[in-house]
C-alpha positions, 0 to 999 in steps of 0.5 A: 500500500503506498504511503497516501493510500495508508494515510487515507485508510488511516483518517478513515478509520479514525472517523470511524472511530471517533464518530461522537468528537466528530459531530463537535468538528465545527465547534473545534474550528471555531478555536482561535488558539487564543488562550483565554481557556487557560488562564484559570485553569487549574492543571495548567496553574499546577504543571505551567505545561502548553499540553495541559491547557484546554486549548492543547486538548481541543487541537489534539482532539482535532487531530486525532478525529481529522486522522493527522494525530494517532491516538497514544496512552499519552494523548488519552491521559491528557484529555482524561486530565480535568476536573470539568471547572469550565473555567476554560467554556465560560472563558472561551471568546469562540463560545466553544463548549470546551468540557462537552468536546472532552466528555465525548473524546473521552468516550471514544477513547475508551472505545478504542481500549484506552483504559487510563485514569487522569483524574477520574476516581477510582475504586479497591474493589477488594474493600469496597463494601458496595453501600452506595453512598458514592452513588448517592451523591454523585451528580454526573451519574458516573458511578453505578452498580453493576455485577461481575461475571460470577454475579458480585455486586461492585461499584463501576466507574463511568470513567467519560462521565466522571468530572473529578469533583471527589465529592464521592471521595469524601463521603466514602465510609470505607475510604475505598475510593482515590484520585491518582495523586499528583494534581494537589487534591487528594487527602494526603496531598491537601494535609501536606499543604496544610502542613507546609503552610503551618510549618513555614508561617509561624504565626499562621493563625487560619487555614482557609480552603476555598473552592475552585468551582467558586470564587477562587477563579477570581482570586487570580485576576489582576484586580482582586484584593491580594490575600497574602497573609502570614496569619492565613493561607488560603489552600485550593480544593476542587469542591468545599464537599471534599473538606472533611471533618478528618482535614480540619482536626489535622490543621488544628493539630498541626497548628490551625487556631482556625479553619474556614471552609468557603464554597459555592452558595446552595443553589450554584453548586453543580454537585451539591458539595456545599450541602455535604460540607454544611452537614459535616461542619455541623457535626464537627462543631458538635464534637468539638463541643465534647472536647471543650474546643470553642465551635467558633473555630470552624467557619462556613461561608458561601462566595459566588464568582467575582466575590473575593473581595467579600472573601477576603473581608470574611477571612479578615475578620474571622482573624480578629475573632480567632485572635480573641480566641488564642491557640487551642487550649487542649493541642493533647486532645486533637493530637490524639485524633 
């Protein structure tokens, strides 16, 4: 077969295989490259990396459904690497909707047997009591049950549905499900950056976890207050409904004399993370009570997009209320936890 004969086969094929990206080819020629797509976005804040940015992923795509570009592992990592923010759709100057595009490629990618994670959760099937809470909360509809061969109920993850939210993470009593670490938003990577805050800043007073989803995005734009604070920081999760009551006990052991948790208010949040957060805080409060620990210590508030000046107004003056509150008296009690 001659060289223009196996190109031509080989752009057939990838049509074929690609048939629900391909519907979106209009879409994908309306990109300009502009770049407006990644300036919030928080993979490409995290790696700083041109294939990391949406724009990279749309041209990949393109590519791999016009048949110049053969899909890889690699390739399949990259596009299953988001966490469906759609800061990059409601930044596009095209109007392209960027996380629909990426949805559909994931499908196809699947199709064609690329079984890779990026930042999609994960199940240990060998500890997983199938109690479906997971399911329960999941707003994406990506986890399901389903049986196995031998008839076994287990959890299935719907890897092109999954958005990465970890809210099905947080609420998991068996503590069975994962992100692959890496991106900054697992358990132990988020207590990590607790810890080096706490460690680095001695007067650290406040640990604030702000939600990406909300007004973090703001926080990155050119006119928003400057939240540099040797008193607080502020540690960026994907979802306030990842922040569990387990997260904050270790910022008051390592140091914390208070922790804020701010996240999209009740009617804006795409995965109803605010009211799992809201429930867990509630029932922290309430034990903190039983260990003699002022409830006040742990604050909750609500931001929409372009509030962070009301943000930083809201970490300023919990400040001077944990101020008058003074470290925690009992640090032997929190240490046991």
């Amino acid at each position: 077969m001659k060289k223009s004969e196996k190109a031509i086969a080989l752009k057939s094929a990838f049509k074929v295989n690609f048939k629900r990206s391909k519907k979106w080819e209009n879409e994908l020629n309306k990109c300009i490259r502009c770049g407006y797509c990644y300036e919030l976005c928080p993979l490409y804040k995290t790696f700083n990396w041109e294939s990391d940015t949406p724009r990279a992923k749309l041209l990949l795509i393109y590519g791999m459904i016009a048949g110049e570009i053969k899909p890889t592992r690699e390739i399949a990592e990259k596009i299953f690497q988001c966490f469906y923010c759609e800061n990059c759709s409601d930044n596009c100057s095209a109007g392209v909707p960027v996380t629909d595009i990426f949805t559909d490629a994931r499908a196809d990618l699947i199709d064609a047997g690329f079984d890779v994670e990026g930042t999609t959760t994960r199940v240990n099937e060998e500890l997983c009591s199938t109690c479906g809470m997971c399911i329960s909360v999941c707003k994406s509809e990506a986890l399901t049950f389903i049986e196995d061969e031998i008839g076994i109920k287990k959890v299935a993850v719907d890897k092109a549905k999954c958005k990465g939210c970890g809210l099905c993470i947080a609420t998991c009593p068996s503590n069975v499900l994962s992100q692959r670490e890496g991106f900054e938003v697992s358990p132990t990577e988020l207590e990590a950056q607790v810890t080096s805050f706490l460690k680095t800043n001695k007067d650290a007073k406040i640990v604030a976890f702000c939600c990406n989803w909300s007004v973090f995005p703001g926080l990155q734009l050119s006119e928003s207050p400057t939240l540099i604070s040797t008193s607080y920081g502020v540690i960026v999760t994907m979802c306030s409904g990842r922040v569990t009551p387990e997260l904050v006990l270790h910022a008051f052991k390592e140091g914390a004399w208070g922790v804020m948790v701010s996240g999209c208010p009740p009617e804006e949040c795409d995965h109803d993370g605010n009211y799992k957060s809201r429930r867990r805080m509630l029932m922290l409060k309430n034990l903190l009570k039983q260990l003699n620990i002022e409830p006040e210590r742990v604050k909750l508030a609500w931001f929409s997009r372009g509030e962070s000046i009301k943000l930083k107004q809201a970490i300023d003056e919990f400040d001077k209320e944990i101020s008058k509150l003074g470290p925690i008296k009992f640090p032997s009690v929190i240490n046991y936890w």
